[in-house]
Structures are given as C-alpha cells and as structure tokens.
Backbone bond lengths (Angstrom), bond angles and torsions (degrees), N, CA, C in turn:
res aa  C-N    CA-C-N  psi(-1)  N-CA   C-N-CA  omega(-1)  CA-C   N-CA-C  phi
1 X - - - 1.457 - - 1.518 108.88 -
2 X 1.287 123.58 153.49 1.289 129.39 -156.16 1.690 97.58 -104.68
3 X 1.376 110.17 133.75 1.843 117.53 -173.36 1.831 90.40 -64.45
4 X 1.288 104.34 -166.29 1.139 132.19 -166.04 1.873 101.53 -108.03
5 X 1.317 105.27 -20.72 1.433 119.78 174.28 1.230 94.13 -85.08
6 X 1.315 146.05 -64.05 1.283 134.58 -165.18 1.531 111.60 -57.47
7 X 1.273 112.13 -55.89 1.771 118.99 178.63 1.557 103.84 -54.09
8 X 1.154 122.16 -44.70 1.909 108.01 170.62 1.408 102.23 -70.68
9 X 1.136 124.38 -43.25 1.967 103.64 -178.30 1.422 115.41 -59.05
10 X 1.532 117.57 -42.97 1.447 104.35 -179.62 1.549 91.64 -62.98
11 X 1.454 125.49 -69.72 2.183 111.46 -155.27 1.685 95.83 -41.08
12 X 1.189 126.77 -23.77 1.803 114.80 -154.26 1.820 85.06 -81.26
13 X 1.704 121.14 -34.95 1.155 128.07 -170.44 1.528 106.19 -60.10
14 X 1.112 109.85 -70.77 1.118 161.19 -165.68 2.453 86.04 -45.69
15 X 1.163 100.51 -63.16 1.478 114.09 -157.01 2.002 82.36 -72.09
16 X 1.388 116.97 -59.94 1.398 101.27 157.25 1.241 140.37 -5.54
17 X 1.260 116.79 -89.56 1.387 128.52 -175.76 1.083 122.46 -84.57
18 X 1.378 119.21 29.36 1.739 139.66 166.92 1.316 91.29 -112.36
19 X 1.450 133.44 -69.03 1.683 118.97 166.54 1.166 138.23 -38.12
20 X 1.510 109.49 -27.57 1.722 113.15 166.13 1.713 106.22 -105.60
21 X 1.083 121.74 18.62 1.473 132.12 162.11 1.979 108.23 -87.36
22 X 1.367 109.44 -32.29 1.535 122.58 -178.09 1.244 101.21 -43.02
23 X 1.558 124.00 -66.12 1.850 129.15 175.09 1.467 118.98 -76.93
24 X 1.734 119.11 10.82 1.466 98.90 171.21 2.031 93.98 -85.55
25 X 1.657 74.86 163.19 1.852 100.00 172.10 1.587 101.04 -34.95
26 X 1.314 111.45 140.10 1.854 94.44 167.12 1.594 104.55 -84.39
27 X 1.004 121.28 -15.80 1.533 103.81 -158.50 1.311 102.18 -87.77
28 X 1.886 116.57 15.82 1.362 122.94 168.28 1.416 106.32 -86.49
29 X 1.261 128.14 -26.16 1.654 108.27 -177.14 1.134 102.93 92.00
30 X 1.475 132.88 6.87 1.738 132.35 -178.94 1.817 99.67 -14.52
31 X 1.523 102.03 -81.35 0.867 140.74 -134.64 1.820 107.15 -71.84
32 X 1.549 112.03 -28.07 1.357 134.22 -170.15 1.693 84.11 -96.06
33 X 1.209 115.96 -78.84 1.789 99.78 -179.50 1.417 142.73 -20.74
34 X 1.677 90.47 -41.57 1.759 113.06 177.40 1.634 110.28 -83.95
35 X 1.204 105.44 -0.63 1.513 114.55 -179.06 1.257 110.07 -89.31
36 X 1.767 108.67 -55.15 1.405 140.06 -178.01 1.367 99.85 -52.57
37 X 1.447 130.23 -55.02 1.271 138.81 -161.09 1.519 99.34 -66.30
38 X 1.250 116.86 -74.28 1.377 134.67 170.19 1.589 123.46 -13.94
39 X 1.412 99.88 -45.51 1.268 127.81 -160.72 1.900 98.01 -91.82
40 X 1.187 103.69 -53.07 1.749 100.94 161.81 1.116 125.04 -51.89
41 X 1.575 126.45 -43.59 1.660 124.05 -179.67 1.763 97.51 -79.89
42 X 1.095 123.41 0.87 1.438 103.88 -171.22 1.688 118.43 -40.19
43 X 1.510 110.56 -46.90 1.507 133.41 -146.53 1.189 93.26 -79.18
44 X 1.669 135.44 -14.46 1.259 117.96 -122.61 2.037 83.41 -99.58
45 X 1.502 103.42 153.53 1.627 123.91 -171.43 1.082 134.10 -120.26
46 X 1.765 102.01 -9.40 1.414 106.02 -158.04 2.088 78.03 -118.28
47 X 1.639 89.89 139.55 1.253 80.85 171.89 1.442 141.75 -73.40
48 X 1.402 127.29 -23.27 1.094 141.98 136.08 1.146 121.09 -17.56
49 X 1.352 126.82 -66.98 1.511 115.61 -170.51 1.962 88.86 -82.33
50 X 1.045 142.31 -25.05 1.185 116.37 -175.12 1.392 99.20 -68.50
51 X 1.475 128.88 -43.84 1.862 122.38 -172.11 1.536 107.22 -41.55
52 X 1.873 106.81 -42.56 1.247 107.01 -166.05 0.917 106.67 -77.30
53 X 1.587 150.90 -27.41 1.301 155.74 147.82 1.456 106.01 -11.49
54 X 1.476 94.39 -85.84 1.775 102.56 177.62 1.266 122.55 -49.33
55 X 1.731 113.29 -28.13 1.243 95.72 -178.79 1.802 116.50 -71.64
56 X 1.679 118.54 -33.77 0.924 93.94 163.36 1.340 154.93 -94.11
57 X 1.729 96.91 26.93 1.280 114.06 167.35 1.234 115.31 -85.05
58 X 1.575 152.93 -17.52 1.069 149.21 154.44 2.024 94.88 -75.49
59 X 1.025 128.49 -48.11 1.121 104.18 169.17 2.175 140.47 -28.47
60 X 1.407 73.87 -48.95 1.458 101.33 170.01 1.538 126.74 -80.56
61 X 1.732 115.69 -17.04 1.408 147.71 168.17 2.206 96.44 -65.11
62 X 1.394 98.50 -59.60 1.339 97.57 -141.20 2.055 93.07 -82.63
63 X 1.517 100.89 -34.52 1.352 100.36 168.76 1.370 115.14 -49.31
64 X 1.492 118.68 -49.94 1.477 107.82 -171.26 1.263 122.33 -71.06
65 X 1.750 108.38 -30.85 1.801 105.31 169.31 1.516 122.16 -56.32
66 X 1.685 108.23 -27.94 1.325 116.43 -174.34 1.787 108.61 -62.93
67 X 1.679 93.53 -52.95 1.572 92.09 167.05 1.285 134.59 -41.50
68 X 1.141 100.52 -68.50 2.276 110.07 162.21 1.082 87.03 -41.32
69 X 1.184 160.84 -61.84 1.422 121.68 -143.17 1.803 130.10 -105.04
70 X 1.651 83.89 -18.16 1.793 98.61 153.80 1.541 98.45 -65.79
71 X 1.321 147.88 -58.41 1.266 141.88 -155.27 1.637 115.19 -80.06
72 X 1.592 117.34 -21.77 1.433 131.05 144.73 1.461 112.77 -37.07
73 X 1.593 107.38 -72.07 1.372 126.94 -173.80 1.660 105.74 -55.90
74 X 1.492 119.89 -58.13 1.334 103.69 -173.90 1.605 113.10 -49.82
75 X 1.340 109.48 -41.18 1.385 114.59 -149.48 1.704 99.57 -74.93
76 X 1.269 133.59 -25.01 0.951 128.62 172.07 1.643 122.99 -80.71
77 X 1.395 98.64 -29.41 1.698 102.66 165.18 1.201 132.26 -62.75
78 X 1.725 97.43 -16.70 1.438 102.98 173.63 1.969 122.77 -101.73
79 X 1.350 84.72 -3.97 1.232 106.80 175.42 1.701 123.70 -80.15
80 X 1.532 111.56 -32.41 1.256 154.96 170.53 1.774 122.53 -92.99
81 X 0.845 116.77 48.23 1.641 118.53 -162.91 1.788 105.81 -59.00
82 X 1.168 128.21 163.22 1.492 114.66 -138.46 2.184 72.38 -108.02
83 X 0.944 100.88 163.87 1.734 113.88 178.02 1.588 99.74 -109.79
84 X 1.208 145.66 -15.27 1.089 140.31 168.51 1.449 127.27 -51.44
85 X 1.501 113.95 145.26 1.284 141.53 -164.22 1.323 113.27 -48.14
86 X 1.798 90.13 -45.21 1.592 120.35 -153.09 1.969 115.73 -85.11
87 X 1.007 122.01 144.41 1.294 105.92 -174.84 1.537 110.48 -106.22
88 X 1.605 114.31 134.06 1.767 104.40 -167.68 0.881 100.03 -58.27
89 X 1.635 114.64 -161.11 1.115 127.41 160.58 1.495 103.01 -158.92
C-alpha cells in the first residue's frame, strides 16, 4: 500500500506536469496523456512499480523543461543573430 508521502509526491508530480503541459502544442494532447497515464498507475500496490511510476514521471518532468528551454534558446538565437566574423557550422 502506498504511504501518504508517496500519494502527495505523485499530486505534487502530477500538479507539475499539468502546469508545464499549459505551453505544450494542443494538438499534442499534453494534458489527456498525463491523465491517461495517471489514470493507468492508479491501481498500482506494490511499491516498486509505484517508485518506477514516479520515476518516470519526473523523467517525463525534466525532459519537457529541457525542451522549453532548447526552444527558449533557439528562439532567442534567432532573435539575436551572432556579429561574428566566423561562419558556424
């Protein structure tokens, strides 16, 4: 059976990745996936597979911040064109 610590880490998880679901594409379903997902581990008892649950829910947490922030970064690099001599590559 799952502590009372685990059931607040997934909602704290859980309340997360619905706030960084706000700026994905809609026609991705952010928001229905993280439901779907959610909604599959509900049953789960054994603590193990719940750790692994969470684990790949911060998995899926840290990927998407990484995204926002490559797409931050592009968007400002292109906003910012480089003054250098040198040509990238």
């Amino acid at each position: 059976m799952a502590s009372k610590a685990t059931r607040l880490r997934a909602l704290a998880l859980y309340k997360e990745l619905h706030r960084l679901g706000r700026d994905y594409e809609p026609s991705y379903d952010f928001h229905g996936k993280l439901r779907r997902l959610f909604e599959k581990n509900r049953n789960l008892t054994d603590d193990e597979e719940i750790e692994k649950a969470l684990r790949l829910g911060e998995y899926i947490k840290n990927e998407t911040l990484a995204l926002y922030s490559l797409r931050k970064y592009r968007y400002l690099k292109r906003m910012y064109p480089s003054n250098s001599t040198t040509s990238d590559t």
